[in-house]
C-alpha positions as semicolon CSV with decimal commas, in nm:
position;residue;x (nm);y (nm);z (nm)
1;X;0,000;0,000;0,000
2;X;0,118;0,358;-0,075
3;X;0,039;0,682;0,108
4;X;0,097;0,962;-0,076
5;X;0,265;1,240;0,097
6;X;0,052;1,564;0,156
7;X;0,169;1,819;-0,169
8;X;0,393;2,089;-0,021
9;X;0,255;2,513;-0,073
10;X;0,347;2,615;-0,398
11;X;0,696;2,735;-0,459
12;X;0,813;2,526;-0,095
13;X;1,187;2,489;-0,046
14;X;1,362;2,290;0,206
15;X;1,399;2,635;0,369
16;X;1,006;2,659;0,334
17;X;1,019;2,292;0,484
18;X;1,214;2,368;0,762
19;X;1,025;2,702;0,867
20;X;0,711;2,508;0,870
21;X;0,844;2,223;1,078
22;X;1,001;2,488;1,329
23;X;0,646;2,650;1,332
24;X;0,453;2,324;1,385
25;X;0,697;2,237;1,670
26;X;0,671;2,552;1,849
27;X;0,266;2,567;1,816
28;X;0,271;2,197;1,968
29;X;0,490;2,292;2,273
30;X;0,196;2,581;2,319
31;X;-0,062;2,377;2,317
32;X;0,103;2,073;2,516
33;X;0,165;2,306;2,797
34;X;-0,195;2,463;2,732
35;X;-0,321;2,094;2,795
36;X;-0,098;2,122;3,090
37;X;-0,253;2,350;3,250
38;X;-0,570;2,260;3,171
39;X;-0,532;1,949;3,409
40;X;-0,360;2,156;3,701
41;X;-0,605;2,433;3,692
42;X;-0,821;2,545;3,987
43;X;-1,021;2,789;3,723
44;X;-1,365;2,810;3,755
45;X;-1,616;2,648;3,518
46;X;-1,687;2,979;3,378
47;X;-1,338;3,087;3,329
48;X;-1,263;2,742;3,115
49;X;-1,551;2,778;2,910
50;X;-1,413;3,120;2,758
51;X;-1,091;3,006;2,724
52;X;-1,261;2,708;2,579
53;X;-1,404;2,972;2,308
54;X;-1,110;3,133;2,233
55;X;-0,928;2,804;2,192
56;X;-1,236;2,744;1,909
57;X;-1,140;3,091;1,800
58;X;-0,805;3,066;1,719
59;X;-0,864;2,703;1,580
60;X;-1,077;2,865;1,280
61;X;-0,726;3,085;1,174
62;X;-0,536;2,753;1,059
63;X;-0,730;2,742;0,713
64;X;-0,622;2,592;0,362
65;X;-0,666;2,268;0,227
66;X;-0,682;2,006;0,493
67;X;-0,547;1,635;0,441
68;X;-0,691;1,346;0,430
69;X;-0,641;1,091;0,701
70;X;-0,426;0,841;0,482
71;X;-0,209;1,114;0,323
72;X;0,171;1,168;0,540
73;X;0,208;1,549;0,552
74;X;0,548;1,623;0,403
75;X;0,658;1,805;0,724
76;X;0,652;1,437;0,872
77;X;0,980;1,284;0,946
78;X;1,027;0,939;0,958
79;X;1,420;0,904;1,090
80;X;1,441;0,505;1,037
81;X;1,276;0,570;0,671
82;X;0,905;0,514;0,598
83;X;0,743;0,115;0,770
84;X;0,509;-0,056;0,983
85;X;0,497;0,006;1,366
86;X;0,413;-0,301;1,554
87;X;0,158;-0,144;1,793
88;X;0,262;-0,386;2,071
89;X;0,662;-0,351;2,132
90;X;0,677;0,007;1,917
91;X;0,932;-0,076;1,700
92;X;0,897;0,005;1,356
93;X;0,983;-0,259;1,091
94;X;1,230;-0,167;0,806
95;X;0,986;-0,278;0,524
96;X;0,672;-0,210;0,469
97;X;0,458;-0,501;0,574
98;X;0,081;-0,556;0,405
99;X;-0,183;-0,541;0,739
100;X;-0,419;-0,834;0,815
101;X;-0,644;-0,906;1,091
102;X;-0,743;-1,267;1,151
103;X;-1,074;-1,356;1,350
104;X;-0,945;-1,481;1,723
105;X;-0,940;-1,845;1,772
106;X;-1,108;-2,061;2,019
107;X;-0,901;-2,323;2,228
């Protein structure tokens, strides 16, 4: 199976590349340490619900053409090349390997 990677802006450089991954980065460490907070908060109901909003609000500025769910966004890197990961140990294979599921078996 291939998944196509996400088409890059038009007129995207490796510089481009890099600016975006350095952007993507810094807007996850936000919102990681918004999430954070979130949990530690003594706020009051009120007080999350309008932050709530605002989080909504600022959610509606990242516009342009979304991907799908089986397209790899070229700012994804994959350091041990593109494979499997088996989701019980987390290691990824070095090969692509085709997915199967099998009905369980009775003893």
């Amino acid at each position: 199976m291939h998944t196509p990677l996400t088409e890059p802006p038009a007129g995207a450089g490796a510089e481009s590349l890099e600016h975006q991954k350095a952007a993507i980065t810094r807007l996850g460490h936000e919102l990681r340490a918004l999430v954070e907070a979130t949990v530690r908060t003594a706020a009051s109901p009120d007080t999350l619900h309008r932050v709530a909003d605002g989080v909504r609000h600022v959610t509606g500025q990242l516009t342009g053409r979304r991907r799908t769910r089986a397209e790899i966004p070229e700012v994804d890197g994959f350091p041990g090349g593109r494979g499997c990961t088996a989701l019980s140990s987390g290691r990824a294979a070095r090969w692509p390997r085709p997915c199967t599921s099998r009905p369980p078996t009775t003893a």
